[in-house]
C-alpha positions as CSV (number, residue, x, y, z in Angstrom):
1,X,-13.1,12.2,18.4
2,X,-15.4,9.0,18.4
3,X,-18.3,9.0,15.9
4,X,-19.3,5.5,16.7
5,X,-22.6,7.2,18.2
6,X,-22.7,10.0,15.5
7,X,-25.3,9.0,12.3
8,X,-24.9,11.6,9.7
9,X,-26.7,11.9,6.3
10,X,-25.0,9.9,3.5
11,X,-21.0,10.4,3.2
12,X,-20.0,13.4,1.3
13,X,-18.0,12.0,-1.6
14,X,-16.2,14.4,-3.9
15,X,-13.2,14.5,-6.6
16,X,-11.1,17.5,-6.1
17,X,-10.9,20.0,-8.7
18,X,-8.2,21.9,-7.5
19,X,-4.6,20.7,-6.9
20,X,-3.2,19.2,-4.0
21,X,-6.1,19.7,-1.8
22,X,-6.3,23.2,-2.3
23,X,-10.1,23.5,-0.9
24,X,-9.8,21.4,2.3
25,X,-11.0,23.3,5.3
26,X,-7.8,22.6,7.6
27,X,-5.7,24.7,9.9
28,X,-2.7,24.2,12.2
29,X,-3.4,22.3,15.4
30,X,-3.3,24.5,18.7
31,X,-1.1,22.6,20.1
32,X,2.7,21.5,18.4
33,X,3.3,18.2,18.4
34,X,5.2,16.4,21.5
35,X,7.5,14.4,18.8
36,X,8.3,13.2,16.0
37,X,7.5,9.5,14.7
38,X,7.9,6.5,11.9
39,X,5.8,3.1,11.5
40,X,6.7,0.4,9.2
41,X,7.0,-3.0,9.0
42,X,10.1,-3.6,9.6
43,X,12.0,-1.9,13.0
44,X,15.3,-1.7,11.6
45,X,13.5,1.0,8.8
46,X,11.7,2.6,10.9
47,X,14.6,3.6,13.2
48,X,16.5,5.2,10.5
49,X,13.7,7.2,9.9
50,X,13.4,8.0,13.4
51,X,16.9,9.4,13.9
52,X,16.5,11.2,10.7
53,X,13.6,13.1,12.9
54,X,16.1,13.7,15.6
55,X,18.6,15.2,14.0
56,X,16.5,17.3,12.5
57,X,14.9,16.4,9.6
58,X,11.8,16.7,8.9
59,X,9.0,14.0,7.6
60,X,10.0,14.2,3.9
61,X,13.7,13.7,5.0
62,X,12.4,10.8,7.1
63,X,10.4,9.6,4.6
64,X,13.2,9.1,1.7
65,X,15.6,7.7,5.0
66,X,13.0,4.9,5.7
67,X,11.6,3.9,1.7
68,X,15.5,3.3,1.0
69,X,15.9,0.9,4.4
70,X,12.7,-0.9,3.7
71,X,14.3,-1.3,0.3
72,X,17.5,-3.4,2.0
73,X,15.7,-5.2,4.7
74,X,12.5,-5.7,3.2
75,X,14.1,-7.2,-0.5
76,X,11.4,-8.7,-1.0
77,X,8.5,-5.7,-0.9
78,X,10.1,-3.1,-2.2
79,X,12.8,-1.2,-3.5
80,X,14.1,1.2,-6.3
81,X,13.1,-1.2,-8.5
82,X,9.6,-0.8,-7.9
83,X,6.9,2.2,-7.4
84,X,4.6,3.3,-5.2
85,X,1.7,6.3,-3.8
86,X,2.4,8.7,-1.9
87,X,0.5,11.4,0.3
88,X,1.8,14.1,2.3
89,X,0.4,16.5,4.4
90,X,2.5,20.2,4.7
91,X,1.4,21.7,8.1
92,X,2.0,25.2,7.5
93,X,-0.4,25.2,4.1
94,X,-2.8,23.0,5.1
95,X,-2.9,20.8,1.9
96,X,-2.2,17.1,0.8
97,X,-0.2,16.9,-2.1
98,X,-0.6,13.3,-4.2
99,X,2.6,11.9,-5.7
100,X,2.0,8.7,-8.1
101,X,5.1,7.3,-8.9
102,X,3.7,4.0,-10.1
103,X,5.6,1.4,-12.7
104,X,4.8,2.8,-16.4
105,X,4.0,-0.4,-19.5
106,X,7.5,-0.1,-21.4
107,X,6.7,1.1,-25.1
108,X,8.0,-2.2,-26.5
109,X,4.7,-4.2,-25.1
110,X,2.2,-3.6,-27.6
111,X,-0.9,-5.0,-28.2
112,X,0.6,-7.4,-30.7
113,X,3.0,-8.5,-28.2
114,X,0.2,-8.6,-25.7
115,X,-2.3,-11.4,-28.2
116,X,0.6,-13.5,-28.9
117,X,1.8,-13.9,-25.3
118,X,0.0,-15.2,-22.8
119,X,-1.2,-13.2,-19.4
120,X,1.2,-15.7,-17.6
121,X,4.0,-14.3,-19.6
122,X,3.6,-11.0,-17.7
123,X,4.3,-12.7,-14.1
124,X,7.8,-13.4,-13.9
125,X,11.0,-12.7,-15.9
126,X,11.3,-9.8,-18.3
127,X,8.5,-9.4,-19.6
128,X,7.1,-8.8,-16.2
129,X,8.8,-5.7,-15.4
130,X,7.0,-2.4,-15.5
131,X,9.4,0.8,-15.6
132,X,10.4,1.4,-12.4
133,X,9.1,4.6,-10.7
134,X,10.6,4.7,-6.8
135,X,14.0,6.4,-7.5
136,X,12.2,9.5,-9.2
137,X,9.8,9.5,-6.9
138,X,11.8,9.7,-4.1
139,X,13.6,12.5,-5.7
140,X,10.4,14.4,-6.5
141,X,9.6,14.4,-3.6
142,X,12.5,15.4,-1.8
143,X,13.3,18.1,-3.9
144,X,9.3,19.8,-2.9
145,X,9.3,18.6,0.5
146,X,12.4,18.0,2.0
147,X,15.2,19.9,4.4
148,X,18.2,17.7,4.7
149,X,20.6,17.1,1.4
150,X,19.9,13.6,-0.5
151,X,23.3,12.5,0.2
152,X,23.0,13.2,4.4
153,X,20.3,10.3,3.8
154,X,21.1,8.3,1.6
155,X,23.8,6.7,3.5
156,X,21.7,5.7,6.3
157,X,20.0,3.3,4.3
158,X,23.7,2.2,2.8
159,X,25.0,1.2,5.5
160,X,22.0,-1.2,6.8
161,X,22.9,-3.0,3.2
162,X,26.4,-3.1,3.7
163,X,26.7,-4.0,7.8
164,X,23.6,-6.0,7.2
165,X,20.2,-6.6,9.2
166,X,18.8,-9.9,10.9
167,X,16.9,-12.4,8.9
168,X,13.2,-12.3,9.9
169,X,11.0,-15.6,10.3
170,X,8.9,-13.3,7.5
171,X,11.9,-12.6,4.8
172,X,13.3,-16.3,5.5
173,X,9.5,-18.2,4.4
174,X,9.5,-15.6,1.6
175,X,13.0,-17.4,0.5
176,X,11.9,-20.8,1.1
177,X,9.4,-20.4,-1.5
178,X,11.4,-19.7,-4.0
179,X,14.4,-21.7,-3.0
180,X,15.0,-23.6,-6.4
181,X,13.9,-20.4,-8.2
182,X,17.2,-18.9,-6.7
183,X,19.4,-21.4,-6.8
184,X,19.7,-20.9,-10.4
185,X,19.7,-17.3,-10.2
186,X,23.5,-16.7,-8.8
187,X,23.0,-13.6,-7.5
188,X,19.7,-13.9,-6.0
189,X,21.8,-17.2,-4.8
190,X,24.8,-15.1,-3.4
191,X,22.2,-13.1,-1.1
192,X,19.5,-15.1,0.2
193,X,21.2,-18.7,0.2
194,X,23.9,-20.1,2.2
195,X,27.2,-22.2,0.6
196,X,24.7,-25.6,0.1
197,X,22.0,-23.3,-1.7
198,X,20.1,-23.6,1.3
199,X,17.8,-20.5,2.5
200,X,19.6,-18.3,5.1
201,X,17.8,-18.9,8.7
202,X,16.2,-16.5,11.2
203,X,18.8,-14.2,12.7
204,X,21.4,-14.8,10.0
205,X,22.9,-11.1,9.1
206,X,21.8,-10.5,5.6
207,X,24.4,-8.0,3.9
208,X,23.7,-6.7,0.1
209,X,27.0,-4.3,-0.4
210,X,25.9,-4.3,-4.2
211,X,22.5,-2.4,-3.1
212,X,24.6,-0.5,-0.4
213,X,26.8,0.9,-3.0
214,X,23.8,1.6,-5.6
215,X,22.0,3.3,-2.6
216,X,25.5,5.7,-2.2
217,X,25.4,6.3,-6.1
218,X,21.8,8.1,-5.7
219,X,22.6,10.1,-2.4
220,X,25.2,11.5,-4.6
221,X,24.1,11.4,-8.6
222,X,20.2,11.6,-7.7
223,X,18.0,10.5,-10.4
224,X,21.7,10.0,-12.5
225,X,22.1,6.7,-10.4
226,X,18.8,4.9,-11.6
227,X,17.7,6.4,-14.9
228,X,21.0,8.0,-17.2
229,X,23.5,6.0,-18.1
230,X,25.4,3.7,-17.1
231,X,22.9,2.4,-15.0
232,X,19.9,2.3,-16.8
233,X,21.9,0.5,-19.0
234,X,22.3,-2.2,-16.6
235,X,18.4,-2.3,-15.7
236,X,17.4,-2.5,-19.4
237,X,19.9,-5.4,-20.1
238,X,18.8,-7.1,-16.9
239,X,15.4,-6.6,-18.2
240,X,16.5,-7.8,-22.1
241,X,18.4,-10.9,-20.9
242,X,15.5,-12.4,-18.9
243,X,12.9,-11.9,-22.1
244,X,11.5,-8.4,-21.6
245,X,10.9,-5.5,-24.1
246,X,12.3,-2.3,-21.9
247,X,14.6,-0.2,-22.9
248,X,16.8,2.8,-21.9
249,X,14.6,5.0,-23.5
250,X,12.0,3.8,-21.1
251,X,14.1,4.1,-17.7
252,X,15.2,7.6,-19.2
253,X,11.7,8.9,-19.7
254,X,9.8,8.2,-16.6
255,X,8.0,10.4,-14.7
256,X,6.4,11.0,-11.6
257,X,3.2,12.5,-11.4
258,X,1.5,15.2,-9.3
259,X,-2.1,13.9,-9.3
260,X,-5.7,15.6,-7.2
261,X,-5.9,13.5,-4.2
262,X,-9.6,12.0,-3.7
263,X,-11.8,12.8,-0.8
264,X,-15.0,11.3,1.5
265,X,-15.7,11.9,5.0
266,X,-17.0,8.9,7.4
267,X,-19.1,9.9,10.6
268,X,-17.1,13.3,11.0
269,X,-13.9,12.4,10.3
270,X,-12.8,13.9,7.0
271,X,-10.5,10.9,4.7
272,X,-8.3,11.8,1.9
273,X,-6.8,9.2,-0.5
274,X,-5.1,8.3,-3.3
275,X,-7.6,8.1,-6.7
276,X,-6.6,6.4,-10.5
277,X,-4.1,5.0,-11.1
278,X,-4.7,3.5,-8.0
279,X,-8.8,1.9,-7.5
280,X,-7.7,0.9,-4.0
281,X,-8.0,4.2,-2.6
282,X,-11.9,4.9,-4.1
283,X,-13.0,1.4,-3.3
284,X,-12.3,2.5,0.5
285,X,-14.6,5.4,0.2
286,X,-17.2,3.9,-1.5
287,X,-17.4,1.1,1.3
288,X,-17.9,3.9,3.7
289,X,-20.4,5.3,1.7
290,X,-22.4,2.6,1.5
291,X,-22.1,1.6,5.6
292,X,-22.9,5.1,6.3
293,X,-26.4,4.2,6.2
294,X,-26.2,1.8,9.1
295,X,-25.2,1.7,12.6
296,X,-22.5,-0.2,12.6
297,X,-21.5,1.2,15.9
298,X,-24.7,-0.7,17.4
299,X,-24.0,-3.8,15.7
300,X,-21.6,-6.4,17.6
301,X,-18.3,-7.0,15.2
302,X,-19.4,-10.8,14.7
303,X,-23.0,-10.6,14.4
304,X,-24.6,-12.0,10.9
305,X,-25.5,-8.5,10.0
306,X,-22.2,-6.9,10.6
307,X,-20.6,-9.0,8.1
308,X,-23.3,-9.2,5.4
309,X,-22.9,-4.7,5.5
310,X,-19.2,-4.8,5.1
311,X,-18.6,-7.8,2.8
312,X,-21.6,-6.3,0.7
313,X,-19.9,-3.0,0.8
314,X,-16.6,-4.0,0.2
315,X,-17.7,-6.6,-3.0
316,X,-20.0,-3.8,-4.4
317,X,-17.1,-1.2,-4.3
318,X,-14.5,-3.6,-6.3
319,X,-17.1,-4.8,-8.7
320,X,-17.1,-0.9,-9.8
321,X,-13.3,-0.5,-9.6
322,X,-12.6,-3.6,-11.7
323,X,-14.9,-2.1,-14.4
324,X,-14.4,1.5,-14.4
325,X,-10.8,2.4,-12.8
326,X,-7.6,2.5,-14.1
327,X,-4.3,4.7,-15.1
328,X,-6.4,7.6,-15.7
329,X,-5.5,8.2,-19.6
330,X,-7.0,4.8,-20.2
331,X,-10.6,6.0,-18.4
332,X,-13.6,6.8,-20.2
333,X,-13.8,10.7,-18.8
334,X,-17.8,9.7,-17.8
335,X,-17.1,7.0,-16.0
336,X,-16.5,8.9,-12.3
337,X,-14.0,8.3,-10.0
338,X,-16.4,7.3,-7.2
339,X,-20.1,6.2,-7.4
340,X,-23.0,8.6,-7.5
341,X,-25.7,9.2,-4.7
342,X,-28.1,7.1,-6.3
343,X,-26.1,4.3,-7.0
344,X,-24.8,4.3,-3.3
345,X,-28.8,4.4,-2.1
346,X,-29.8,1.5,-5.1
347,X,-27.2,-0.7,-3.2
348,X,-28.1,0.2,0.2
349,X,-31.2,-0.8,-0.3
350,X,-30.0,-3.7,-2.1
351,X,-27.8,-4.7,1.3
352,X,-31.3,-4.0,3.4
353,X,-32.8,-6.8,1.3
354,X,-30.1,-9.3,2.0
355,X,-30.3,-8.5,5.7
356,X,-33.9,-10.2,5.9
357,X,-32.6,-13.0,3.8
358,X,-30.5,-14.0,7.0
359,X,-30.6,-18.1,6.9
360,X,-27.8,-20.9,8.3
361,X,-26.0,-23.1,5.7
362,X,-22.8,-24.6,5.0
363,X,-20.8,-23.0,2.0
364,X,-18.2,-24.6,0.1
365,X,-14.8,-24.6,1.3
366,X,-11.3,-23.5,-1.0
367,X,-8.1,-24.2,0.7
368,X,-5.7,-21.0,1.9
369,X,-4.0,-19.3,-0.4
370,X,-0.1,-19.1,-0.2
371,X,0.5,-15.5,1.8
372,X,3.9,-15.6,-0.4
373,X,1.9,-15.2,-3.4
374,X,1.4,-11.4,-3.1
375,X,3.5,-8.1,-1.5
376,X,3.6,-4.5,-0.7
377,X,4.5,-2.3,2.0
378,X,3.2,0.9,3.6
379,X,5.2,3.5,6.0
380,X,3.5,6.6,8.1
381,X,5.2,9.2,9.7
382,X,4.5,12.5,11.9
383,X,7.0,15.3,12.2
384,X,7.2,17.9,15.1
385,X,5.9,21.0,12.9
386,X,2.7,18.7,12.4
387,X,3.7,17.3,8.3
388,X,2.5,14.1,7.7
389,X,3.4,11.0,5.3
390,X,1.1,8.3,3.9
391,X,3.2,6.4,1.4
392,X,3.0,2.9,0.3
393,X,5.6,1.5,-2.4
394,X,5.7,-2.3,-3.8
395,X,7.9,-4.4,-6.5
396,X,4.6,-6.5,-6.5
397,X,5.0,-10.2,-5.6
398,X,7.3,-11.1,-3.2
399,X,10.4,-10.5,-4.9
400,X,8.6,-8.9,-7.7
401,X,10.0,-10.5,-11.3
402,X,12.8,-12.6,-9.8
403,X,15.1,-10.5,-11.8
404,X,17.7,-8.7,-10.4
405,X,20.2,-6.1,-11.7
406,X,23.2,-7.8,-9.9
407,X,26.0,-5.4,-10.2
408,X,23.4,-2.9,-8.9
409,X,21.8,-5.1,-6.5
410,X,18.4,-3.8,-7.3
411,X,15.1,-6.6,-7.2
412,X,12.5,-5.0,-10.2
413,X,9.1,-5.5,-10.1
414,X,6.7,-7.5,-11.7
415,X,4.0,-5.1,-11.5
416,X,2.7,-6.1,-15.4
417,X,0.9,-8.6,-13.8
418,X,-1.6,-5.8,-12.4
419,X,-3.0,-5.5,-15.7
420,X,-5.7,-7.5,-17.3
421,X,-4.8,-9.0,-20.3
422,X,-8.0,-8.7,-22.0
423,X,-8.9,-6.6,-24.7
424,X,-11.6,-4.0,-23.9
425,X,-10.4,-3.8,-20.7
426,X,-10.1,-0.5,-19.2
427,X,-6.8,-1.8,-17.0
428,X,-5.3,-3.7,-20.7
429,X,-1.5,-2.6,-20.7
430,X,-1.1,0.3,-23.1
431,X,3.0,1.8,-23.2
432,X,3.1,4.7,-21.2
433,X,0.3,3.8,-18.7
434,X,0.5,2.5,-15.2
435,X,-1.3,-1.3,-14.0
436,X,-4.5,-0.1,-11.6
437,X,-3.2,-0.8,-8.3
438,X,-5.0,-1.5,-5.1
439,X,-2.8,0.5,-2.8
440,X,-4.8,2.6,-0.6
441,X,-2.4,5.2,1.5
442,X,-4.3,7.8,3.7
443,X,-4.8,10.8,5.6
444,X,-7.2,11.8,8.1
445,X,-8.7,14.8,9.5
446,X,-11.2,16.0,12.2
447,X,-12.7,19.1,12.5
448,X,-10.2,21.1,10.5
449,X,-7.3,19.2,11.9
450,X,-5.0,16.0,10.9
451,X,-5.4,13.4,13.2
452,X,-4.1,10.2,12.0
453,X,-2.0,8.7,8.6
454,X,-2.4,5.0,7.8
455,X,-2.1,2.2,5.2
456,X,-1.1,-1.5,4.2
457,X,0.4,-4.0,2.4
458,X,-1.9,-6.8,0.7
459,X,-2.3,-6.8,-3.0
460,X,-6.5,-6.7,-3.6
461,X,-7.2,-7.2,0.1
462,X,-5.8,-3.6,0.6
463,X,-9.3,-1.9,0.4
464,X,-10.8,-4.9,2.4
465,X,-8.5,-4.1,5.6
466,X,-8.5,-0.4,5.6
467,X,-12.5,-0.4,5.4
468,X,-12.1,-2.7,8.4
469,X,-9.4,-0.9,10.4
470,X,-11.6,2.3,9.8
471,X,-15.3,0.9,11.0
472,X,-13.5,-0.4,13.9
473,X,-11.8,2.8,14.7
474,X,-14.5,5.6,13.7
475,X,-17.4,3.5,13.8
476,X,-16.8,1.0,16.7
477,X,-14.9,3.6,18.8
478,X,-11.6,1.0,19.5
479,X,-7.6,2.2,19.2
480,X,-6.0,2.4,16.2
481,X,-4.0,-0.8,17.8
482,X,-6.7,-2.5,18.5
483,X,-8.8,-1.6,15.1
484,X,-5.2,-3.6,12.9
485,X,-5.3,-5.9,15.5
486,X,-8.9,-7.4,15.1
487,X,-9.3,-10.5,12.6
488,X,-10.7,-9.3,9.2
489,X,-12.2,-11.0,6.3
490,X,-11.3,-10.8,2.4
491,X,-13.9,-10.3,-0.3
492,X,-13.0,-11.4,-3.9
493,X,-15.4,-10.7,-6.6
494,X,-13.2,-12.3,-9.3
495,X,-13.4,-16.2,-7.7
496,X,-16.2,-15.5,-5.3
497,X,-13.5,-16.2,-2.6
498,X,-14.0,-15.4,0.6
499,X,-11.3,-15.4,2.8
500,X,-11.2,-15.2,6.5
501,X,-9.0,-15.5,9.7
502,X,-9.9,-18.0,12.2
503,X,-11.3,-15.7,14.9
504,X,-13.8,-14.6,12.7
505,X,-17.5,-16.1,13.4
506,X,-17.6,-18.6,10.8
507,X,-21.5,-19.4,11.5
508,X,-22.6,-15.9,11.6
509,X,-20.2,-15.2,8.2
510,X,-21.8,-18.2,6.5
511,X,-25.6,-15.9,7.0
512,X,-24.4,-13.6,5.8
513,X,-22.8,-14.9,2.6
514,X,-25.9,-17.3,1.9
515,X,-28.2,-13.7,2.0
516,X,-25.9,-11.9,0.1
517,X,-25.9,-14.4,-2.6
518,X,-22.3,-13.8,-4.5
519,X,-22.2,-17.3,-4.4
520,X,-19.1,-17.1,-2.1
521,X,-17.1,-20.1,-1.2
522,X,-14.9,-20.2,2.4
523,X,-11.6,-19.8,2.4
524,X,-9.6,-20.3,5.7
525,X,-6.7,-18.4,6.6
526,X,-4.6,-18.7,10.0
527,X,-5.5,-16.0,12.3
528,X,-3.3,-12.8,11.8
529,X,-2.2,-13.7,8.6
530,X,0.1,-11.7,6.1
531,X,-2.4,-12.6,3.9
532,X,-4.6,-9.9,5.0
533,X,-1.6,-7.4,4.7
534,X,0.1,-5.7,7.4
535,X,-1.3,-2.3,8.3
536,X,0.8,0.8,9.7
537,X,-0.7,4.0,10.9
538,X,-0.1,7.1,13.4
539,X,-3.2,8.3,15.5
540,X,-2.9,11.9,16.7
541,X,-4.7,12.4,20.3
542,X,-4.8,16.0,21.9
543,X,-3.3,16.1,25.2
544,X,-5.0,19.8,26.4
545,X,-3.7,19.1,30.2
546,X,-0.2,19.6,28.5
547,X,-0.6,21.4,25.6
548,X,0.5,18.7,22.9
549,X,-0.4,16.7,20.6
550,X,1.0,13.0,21.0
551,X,1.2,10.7,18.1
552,X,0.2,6.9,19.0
553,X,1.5,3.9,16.3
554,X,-0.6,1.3,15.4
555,X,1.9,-1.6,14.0
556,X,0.4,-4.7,12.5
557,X,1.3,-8.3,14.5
558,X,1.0,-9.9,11.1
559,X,4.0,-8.5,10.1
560,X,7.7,-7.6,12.0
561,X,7.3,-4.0,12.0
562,X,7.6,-0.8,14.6
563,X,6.7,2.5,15.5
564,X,9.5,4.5,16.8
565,X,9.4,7.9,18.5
566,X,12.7,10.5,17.9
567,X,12.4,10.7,22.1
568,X,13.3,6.4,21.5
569,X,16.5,6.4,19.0
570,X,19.4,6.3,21.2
């Protein structure tokens, strides 16, 4: 389906009030799917999620497989020491179920603690580290969703940590930067440095048996491995020694949630999403929203015009998520999830204003930001029976809190850094409550029927590049490949920031900013930077001649990762 032609009334935009999807207007395909398939960004993952499909298992199974490889061969993204959002799809039903497994504020970090520390205290070490939310997540949703046994899968995933992957050009710069940080941290030392405490090169085989064994402990124990004693013992003194509040009692309590998914629909195509905790997923739909009321599809990608509509769009929707979103027991139950007709018509008009403003002029230049500085990561996956998964999981910044649990070789978060640390702030860090996150996984649908799962990596430029990735698709009519391919551009309300990659039209983006009038300054990434994330999705495309639906990948160049079919595991 292309709706880059199509110019329907202002998107539909809706919270759903019953659970897990339960009025979406879907039905099973008419034709099965041709095969199976994962995407992620990183090809060693995604092919034990792939043979997990051909032996069987279906997307949940494949699902668990992958999130614990990403864990060993991207360290520094992700983990069980982290949390995550997760969307799935069951075929037979019809509905999307919402798991939000995100990091929880241990009870110990009270206001009190909060005024006499400063928000920089919350960044790295102990303090830093949210409760960790992946391991019961993963066994939430294994135990709805899933065919094969836990401990058929789990062992995939130990024995990439104990045999050991090649060191990508990505995970290697990720260690330079924090070369002297890990030279004093032995184990992070005994992993990621060579005898000289120099950082392991491209190629090198990087082996964690530590993580390999923890990995066999939760195929086997399940949620006994991470959060019950002895082990949480472990993570809670890891967490004590390096300055931070958390205690057992933390690890012990946590719990996943079973949230309502969120809903919009763009020129046809129907888009579900994750909503609070996460403002990612609603800034996405109120882009949309907003572009709905122009033809996009008519405009060229680096004409003045396009740019002033999205980076309008895209500021206007994180403007509203800084102020209103967050875990949702922290929200004021008035504020709504996503903006109202009226307020979406006030700034269209707003956007046609700026669009006569059009005028040439220099605007002040920032230098690049560090793409080390920030990290996530994001799987999809399609099973034969038509189940899909949308799931992206994150320890934060590269490496989260630089704390490790090192006779458990697990890498926690430092997802306390998502919260804002002042008072009246609907995102302040209150024990209990997840940091808002930006992560943005979703599912899509077209006349009754899914047709693709995506998502990315990319800390607050999540919203940004799936609001690109889907005008280009739906809007502009190009391949999913080609839609993550194409440069993109970063609006930041906070320091008026805007960044870019170099094949963007820097005359025509400099219009647009000076009529938008943010007060924007330039800032200059390379082109196809992992600044801007690294975006991994699944298009569906009907094959009527022979009766099957084929899934396509779309993998992101900026980062090292793969979409594998079941047909391609050998």
């Amino acid at each position: 389906m292309n709706g880059a032609r199509s110019r329907s009334s202002l998107v539909s935009l809706l919270v759903l009030v019953l659970p897990a999807f339960a009025n979406a207007q879907t039905h099973s395909p008419d034709h099965p799917m041709s095969q199976g398939m994962v995407v992620s960004a990183q090809k060693d993952a995604a092919a034990v999620g792939a043979a997990v499909l051909r032996d069987g298992g279906n997307a949940m199974d494949a699902a668990v497989a992958t999130s614990l490889s990403l864990g060993v061969a991207e360290p520094f993204g992700s983990g069980l020491g982290g949390g995550g959002l997760l969307l799935y799809y069951e075929a037979k039903t019809g509905r999307v179920y919402f798991l939000d497994h995100r990091e929880r504020c241990p009870a110990g970090v009270t206001p009190d603690l909060v005024r006499e520390k400063s928000g920089d205290a919350f960044r790295t070490g102990g303090l830093a580290v949210a409760v960790p939310g992946t391991g019961r997540g993963l066994i939430e949703a294994h135990k709805r969703f899933g065919s094969m046994p836990l401990s058929d899968l789990a062992p995939r995933a130990a024995k990439l940590a104990v045999d050991g992957f090649a060191a990508s050009e990505m995970l290697v710069s990720s260690i330079k930067a924090r070369q002297k940080s890990f030279a004093e941290r032995p184990a992070f030392a005994e992993i990621f440095l060579d005898e000289a405490h120099e950082p392991r090169k491209v190629g090198d085989v990087i082996r964690q048996p530590r993580l390999g064994e923890t990995i066999l402990a939760f195929g086997k124990l399940s949620d006994a491995a991470i959060y019950r004693p002895p082990y949480n013992q472990l993570i809670a003194g890891a967490v004590q020694a390096a300055g931070g509040v958390m205690t057992t009692e933390d690890i012990a309590a946590y719990k996943p949630t079973w949230r309502e998914p969120i809903q919009g629909s763009h020129r046809g195509f129907e888009i579900v999403t994750a909503g609070p905790p996460s403002g990612g997923g609603p800034q996405v739909l109120h882009s949309l929203s907003i572009l709905e009321g122009f033809p996009l599809g008519d405009l060229d990608a680096t004409e003045p015009g396009s740019y002033l509509l999205t980076i309008g769009a895209m500021a206007y929707a994180q403007q509203r998520s800084d102020k209103l979103l967050a875990d949702p027991n922290a929200m004021d139950p008035a504020a709504g999830v996503l903006p109202s007709k009226e307020e979406v018509a006030a700034q269209q008009e707003e956007l046609k204003a700026a669009l006569g403003r059009l005028a040439s002029g220099a605007l002040p230049q920032v230098p690049p930001q560090d793409d080390s500085t920030g990290n996530t990561t994001h799987f999809s996956i399609v099973d034969r029976a038509g189940n899909m998964v949308a799931w992206t999981q994150t320890i934060n910044s590269f490496f989260g809190a630089e704390v490790m649990v090192a006779e458990m070789g697990i890498i926690l978060n430092n997802e306390m850094a998502d919260f804002d640390f002042e008072e009246g702030s609907v995102n302040f860090p209150r024990p209990g409550n997840a940091p808002r996150s930006s992560m943005s996984p979703m599912l899509l649908f077209a006349d009754g029927k899914p047709v693709a799962t995506m998502g990315t990596p990319g800390g607050r430029r999540i919203p940004n590049t799936m609001t690109q990735i889907l005008v280009n698709r739906i809007d502009r009519g190009l391949t999913l490949q080609e839609s993550i391919d194409a440069s993109r551009v970063g609006a930041e309300t906070r320091t008026r920031h805007l960044s870019h990659e170099t094949g963007i039209a820097r005359e025509s983006l400099e219009k647009a900013a000076n009529a938008l009038g943010f007060g924007w300054k330039l800032q200059p990434q390379r082109e196809r930077d992992r600044f801007f994330g690294g975006a991994e999705g699944i298009w569906i495309q009907d094959d009527e001649k022979a009766g099957v639906r084929n899934p396509v990948a779309g993998s992101d160049p900026r980062r090292p990762g793969a979409g594998i079919g079941e047909n391609d595991v050998r």
